[in-house]
C-alpha positions in Angstrom: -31.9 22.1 -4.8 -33.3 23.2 -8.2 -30.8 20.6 -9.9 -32.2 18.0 -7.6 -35.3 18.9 -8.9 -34.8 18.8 -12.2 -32.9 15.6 -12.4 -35.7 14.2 -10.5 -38.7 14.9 -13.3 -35.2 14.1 -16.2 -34.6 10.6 -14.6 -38.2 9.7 -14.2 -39.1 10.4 -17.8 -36.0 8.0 -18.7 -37.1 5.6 -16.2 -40.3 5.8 -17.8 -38.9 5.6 -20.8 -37.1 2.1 -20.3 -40.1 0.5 -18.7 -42.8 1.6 -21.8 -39.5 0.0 -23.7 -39.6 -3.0 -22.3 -43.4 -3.5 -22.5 -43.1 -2.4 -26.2 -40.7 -5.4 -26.7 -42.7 -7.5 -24.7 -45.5 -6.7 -27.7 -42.9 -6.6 -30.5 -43.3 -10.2 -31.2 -40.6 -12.0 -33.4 -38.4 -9.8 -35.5 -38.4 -10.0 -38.9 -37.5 -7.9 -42.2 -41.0 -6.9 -43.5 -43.2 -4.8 -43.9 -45.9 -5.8 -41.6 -43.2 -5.7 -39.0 -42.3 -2.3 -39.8 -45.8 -1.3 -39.7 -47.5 -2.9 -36.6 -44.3 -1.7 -34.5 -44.8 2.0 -35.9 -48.2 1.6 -34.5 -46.8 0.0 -31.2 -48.3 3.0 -28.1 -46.0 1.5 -25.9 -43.1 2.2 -28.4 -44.6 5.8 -29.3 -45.0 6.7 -25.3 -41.2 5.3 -25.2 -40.2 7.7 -27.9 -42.0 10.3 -26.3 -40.5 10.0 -22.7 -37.1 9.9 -24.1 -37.9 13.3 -26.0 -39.1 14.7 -23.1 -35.8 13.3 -21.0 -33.6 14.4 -23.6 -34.7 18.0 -23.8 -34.5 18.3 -20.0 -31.3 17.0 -20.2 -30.2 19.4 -22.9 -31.3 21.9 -20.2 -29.7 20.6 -17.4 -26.2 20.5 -18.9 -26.0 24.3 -20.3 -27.2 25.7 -16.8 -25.5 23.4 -14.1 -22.2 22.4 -14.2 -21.0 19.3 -16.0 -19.5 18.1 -12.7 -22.7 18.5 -11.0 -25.4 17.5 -13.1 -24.1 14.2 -15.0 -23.6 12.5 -11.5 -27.6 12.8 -11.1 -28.6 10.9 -14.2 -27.6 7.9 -11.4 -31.5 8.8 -9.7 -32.9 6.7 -12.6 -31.1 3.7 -11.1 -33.0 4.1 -8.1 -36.4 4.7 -9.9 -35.5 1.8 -12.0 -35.2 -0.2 -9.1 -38.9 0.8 -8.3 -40.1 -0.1 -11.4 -38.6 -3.5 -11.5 -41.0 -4.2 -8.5 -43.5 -2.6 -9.5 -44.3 -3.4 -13.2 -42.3 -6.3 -13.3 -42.8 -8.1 -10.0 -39.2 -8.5 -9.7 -37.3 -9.1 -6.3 -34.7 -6.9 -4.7 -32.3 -8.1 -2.6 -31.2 -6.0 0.3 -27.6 -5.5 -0.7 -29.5 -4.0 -3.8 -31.6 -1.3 -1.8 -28.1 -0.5 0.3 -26.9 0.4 -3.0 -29.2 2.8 -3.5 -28.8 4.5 -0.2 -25.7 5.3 -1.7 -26.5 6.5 -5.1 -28.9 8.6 -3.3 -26.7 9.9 -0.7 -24.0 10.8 -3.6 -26.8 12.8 -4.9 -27.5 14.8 -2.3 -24.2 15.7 -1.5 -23.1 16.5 -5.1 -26.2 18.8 -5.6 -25.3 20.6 -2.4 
């Protein structure tokens, strides 16, 4: 139950981390090689919060795999599927079809039982 936990607040933050990256890209404007590129996308929050959440994800996961076993704990990086089909509705107004959400029944179930 603890892994399910942990994997929980681990696939959030990457969640999280995707969706700040697509709004940073939504904000990057056109790409280009200079230096007020560069700059105004050093300064982009969104990209900074992105940066952060993946930090935050990382170091969790770093946790994850030296206590749990390998076997057990990479399966659960598969709960950000799920909160990534959330935050498609959410934040991006996207539809989900219904053979999408029976999918994630799935995912979820495999999760369960794996962490069991």
């Amino acid at each position: 139950m603890r892994l399910l936990l942990i994997s929980i607040l681990q696939s959030l933050l990457l969640c999280g981390g995707q969706v700040l990256l697509k709004f940073a890209l939504q904000h990057m404007g056109t790409f280009t090689w200079t230096c007020d590129f560069v700059t105004r996308n050093l300064t982009n929050w969104w990209l900074l919060a992105c940066g952060l959440c993946y930090a935050c994800s990382t170091a969790l996961w770093l946790y994850i795999v030296r206590t749990f076993p390998f076997s057990m704990a990479y399966p659960m990086i598969s709960l950000s599927y799920v909160f990534g089909m959330f935050a498609a509705m959410v934040f991006f107004h996207e539809e989900v079809p219904l053979v999408r959400w029976v999918g994630v029944l799935f995912i979820l179930a495999g999760c369960v039982l794996i962490a069991r």
